[in-house]
TORKOL-631365 format. One record per residue: residue number from 0; x, y, z of N, C-alpha, C in turn. Coordinates in steps of 0.2 Angstrom, whole numbers. Example, Ala and Ser with C-alpha at 12.3 -4.5 7.8 and 13.67 -1.06 7.14 Angstrom:
0 / 66 / -28 / 39 / 62 / -22 / 39 / 66 / -16 / 39
1 / 64 / -11 / 35 / 68 / -5 / 36 / 64 / 0 / 39
END
This chain:
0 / 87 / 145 / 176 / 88 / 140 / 171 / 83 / 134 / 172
1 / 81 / 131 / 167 / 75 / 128 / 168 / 80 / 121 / 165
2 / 80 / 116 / 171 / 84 / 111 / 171 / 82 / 104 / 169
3 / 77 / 105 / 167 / 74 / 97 / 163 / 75 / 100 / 157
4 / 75 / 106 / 153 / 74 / 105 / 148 / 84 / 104 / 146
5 / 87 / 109 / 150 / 95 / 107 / 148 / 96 / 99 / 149
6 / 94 / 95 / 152 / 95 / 88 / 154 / 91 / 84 / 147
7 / 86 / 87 / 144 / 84 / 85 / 138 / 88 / 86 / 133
8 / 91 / 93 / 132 / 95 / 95 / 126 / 101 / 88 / 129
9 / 104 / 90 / 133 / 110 / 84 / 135 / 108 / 77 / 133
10 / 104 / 74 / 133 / 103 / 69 / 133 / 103 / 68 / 126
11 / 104 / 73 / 121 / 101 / 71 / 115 / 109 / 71 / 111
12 / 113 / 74 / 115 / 121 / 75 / 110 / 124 / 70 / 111
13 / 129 / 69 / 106 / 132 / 61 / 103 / 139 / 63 / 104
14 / 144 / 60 / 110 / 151 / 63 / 108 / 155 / 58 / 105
15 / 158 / 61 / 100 / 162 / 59 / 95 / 170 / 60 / 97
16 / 172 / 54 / 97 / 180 / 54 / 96 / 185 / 54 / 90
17 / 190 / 59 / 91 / 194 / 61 / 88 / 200 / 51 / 86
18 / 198 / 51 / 81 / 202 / 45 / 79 / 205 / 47 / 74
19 / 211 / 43 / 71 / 215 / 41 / 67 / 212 / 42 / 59
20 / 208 / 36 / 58 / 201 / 36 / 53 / 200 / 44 / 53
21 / 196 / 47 / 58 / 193 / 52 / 56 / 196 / 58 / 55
22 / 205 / 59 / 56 / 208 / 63 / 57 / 209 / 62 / 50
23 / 210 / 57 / 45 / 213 / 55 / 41 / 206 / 58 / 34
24 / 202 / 57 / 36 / 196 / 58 / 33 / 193 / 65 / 33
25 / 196 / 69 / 39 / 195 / 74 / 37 / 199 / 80 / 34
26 / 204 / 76 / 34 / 213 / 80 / 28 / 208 / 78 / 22
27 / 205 / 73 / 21 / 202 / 71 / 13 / 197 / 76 / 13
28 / 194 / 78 / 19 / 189 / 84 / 17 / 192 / 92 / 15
29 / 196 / 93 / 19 / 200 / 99 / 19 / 203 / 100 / 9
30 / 205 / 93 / 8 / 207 / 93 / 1 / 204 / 94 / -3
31 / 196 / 91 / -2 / 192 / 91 / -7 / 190 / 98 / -11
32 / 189 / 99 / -5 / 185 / 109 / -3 / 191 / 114 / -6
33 / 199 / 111 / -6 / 204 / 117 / -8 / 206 / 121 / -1
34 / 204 / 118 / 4 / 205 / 123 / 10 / 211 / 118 / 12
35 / 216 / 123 / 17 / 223 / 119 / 20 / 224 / 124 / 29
36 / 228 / 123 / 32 / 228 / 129 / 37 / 225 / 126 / 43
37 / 228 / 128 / 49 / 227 / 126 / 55 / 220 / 129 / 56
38 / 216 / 135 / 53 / 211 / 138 / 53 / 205 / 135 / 49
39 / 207 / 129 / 49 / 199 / 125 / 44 / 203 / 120 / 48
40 / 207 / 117 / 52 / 207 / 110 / 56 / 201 / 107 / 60
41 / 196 / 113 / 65 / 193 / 111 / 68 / 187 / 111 / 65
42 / 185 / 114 / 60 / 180 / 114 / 56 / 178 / 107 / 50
43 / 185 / 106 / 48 / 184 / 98 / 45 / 182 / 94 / 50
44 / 186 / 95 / 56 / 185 / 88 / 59 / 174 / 88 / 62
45 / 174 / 94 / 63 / 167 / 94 / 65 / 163 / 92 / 57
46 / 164 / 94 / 54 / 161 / 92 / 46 / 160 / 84 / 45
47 / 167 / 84 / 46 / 167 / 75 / 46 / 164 / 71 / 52
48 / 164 / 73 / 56 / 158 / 70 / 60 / 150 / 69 / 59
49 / 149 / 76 / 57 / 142 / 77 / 53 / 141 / 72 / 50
50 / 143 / 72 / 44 / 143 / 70 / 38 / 145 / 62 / 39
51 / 145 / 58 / 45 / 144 / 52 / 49 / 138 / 51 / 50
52 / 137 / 52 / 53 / 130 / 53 / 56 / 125 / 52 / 53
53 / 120 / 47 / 52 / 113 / 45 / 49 / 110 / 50 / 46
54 / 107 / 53 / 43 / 101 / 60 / 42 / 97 / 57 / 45
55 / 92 / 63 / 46 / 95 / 68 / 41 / 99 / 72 / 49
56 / 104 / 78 / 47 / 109 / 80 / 52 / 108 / 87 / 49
57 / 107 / 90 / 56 / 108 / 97 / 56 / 112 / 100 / 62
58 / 116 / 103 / 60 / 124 / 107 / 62 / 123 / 115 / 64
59 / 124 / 116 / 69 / 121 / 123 / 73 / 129 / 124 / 73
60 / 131 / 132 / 69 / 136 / 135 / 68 / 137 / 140 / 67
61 / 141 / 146 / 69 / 143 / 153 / 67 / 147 / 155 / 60
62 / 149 / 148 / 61 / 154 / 148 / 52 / 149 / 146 / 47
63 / 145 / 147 / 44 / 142 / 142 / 39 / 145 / 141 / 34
64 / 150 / 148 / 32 / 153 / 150 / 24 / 157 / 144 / 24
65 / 162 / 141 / 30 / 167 / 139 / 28 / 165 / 129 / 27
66 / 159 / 130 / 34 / 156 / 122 / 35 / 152 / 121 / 29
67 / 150 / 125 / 22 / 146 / 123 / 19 / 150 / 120 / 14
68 / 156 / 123 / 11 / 163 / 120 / 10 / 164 / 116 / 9
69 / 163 / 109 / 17 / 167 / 106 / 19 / 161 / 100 / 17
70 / 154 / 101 / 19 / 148 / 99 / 20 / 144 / 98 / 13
71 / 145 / 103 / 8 / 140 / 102 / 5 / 133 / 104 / 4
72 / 129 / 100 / 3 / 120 / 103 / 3 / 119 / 96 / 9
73 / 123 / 90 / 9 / 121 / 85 / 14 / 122 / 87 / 20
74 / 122 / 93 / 24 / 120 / 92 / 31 / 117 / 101 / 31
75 / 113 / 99 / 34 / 109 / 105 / 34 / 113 / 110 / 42
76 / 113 / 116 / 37 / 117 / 122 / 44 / 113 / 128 / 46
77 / 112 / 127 / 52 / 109 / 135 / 55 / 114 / 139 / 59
78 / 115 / 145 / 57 / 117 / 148 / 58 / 117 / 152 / 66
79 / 120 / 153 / 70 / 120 / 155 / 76 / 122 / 163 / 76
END
């Protein structure tokens, strides 16, 4: 493992808390998109995080189909 370079990536991630505002905001994504179901819960809430955040913003994910949905063309997604 090459230890600065993990200590670089980590320094560079932003944790975001789960709030009320942003719980509320992402049932408003979930609506917009037509999606409902405990299987897009965790995926709004990451979306709407995103979609916070200053650009430009790119989202490392295995779901694109669902985060592009949620996201748009405003957050750029790579696929994992």
């Amino acid at each position: 493992m090459n230890l600065p370079r993990l200590n670089w990536a980590l320094s560079r991630l932003k944790v975001e808390h789960v709030t009320q505002q942003a719980a509320e905001a992402s049932a408003a994504l979930l609506k917009s998109a037509g999606l409902h179901g405990h299987k897009y819960a965790i995926d709004s809430m990451i979306a709407e995080a995103a979609l916070r955040q200053q650009g430009p913003v790119a989202l490392l994910t295995s779901d694109v189909d669902d985060i592009a949905k949620l996201c748009g063309d405003r957050v750029h997604l790579v696929r994992l």
